[in-house]
N, C-alpha and C positions, 0 to 999 in steps of 0.2 A: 743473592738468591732470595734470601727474604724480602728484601723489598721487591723483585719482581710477583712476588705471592702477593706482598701488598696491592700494586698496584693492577690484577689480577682479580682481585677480588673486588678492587672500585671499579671496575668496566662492567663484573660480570652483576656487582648491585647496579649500576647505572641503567643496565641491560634492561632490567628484570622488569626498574621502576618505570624505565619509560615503554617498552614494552604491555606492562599490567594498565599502566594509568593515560598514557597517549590514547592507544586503542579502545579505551574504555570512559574517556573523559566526560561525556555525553552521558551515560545512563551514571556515570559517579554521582555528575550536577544532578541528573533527576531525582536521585535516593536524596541527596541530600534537600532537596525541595520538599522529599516527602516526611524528613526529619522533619523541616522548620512549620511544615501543614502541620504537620502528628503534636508539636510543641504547643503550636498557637492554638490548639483545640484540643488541649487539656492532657494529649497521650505521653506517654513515655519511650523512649528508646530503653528497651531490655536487651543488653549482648552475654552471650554464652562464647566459651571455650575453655578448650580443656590441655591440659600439659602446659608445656610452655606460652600458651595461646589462651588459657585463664590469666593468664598474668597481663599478658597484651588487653584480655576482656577490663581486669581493674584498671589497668590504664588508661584505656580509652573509656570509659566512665568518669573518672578522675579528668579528666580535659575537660568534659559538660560540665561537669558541678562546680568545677570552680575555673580557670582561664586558661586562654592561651594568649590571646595576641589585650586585651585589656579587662581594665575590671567590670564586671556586670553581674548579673545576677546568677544564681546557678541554674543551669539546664536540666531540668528532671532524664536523667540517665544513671543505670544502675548494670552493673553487673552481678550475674547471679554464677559467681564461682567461685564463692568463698568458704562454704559450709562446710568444712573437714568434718564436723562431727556428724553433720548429717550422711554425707559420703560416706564417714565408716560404718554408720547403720545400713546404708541401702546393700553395700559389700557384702557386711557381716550376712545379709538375710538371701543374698544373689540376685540383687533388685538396683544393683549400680547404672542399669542401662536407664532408669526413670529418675536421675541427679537432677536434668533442669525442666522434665515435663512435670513433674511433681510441684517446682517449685514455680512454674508457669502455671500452673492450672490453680494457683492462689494467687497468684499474681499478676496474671497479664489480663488486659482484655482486648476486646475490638479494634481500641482507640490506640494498640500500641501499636510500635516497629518491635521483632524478635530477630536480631543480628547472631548469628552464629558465624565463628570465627574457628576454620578447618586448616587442616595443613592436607596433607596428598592423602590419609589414609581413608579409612573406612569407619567411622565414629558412632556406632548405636546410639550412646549416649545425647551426641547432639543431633543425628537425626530423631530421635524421640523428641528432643526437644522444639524441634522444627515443627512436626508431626502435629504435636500438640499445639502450637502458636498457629499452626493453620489452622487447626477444629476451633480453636476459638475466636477464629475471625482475623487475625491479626496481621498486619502486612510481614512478610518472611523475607530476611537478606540473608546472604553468606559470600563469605570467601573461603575460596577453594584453590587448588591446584592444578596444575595443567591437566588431570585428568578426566575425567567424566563424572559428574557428580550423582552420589552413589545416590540418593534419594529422588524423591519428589521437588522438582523443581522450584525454589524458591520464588517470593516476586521479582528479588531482583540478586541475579548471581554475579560477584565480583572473580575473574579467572586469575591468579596469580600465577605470573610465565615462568614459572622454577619446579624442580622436581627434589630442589635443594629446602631443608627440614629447617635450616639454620636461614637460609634464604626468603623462606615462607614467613619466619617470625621477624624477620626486618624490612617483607613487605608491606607485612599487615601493620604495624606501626606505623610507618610511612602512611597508609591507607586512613589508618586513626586521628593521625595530626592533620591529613588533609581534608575527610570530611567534616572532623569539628573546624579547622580555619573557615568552609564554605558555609558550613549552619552559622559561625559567627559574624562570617562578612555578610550573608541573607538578614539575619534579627538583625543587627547591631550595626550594619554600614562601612565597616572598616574595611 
């Protein structure tokens, strides 16, 4: 019984990744062309998320700066989903919906990519932050869910083929180790 759940669950990740990343593999490489342009001309990759999908945000930061497949220098990429204490102020005062346009509007500019990183729901929090990495010029990505994305269209939307929560955070990983392998085999050759 349980291993039919096991294997179960590999068909329906199997599903999800070749589904999301077959179908999409063409504007993946283009985002990541616009990494390795935004790198070599000084910008930054900024990613946002929130829940379980801030964690995925450190993560995928943590690949740029320091490696995956060999050693090289670090990739200016940061994620901005760390500030608990700033969180609990914007909460405390009912101002939690401006957590990453707050910290985009000191931090980002023209010269960056703003990656927000969604699961199915409806996120103020990072459409503000989207919102604002538009007004200030900035190229806009996201991954999202089978649904209709609630906002303003991004430059470049990534669709994630699940309506599964647990599903969404093991595609966008997937999604993380595969755009930094392409930003690395672009710079660096391998």
């Amino acid at each position: 019984m349980l291993q039919e759940c096991v294997a179960l669950s590999l068909r329906e990740h199997t599903r999800i990744l070749e589904e999301t990343f077959l179908m999409q593999a063409g504007h993946l490489a283009s985002f990541a062309e616009r990494v390795v342009a935004t790198f070599n001309q000084g910008g930054r990759l900024l990613i946002i998320g929130s829940g379980p999908l801030g964690a995925v945000a450190d993560l995928m930061a943590n690949l740029f700066l320091h490696r995956l497949s060999l050693e090289r220098p670090p990739l200016p990429a940061l994620s901005l989903s760390q500030n608990a204490t700033f969180a609990s102020s914007l909460a405390r005062d009912g101002q939690d919906n401006q957590f990453f346009s707050r910290q985009l509007r000191v931090t980002a500019g023209e010269q960056d990519i703003v990656l927000a990183l969604f699961d199915q729901s409806r996120n103020e929090t990072l459409l503000e932050g989207l919102a604002e990495a538009a007004q200030l010029g900035c190229t806009t990505a996201a991954t999202h869910g089978k649904k209709e994305f609630p906002g303003e269209q991004p430059d470049f939307l990534f669709r994630i083929a699940t309506d599964s929560p647990p599903r969404t955070v093991e595609a966008t990983i997937f999604f993380a180790h595969l755009l930094g392998e392409l930003v690395e085999k672009s710079l660096f050759g391998i």
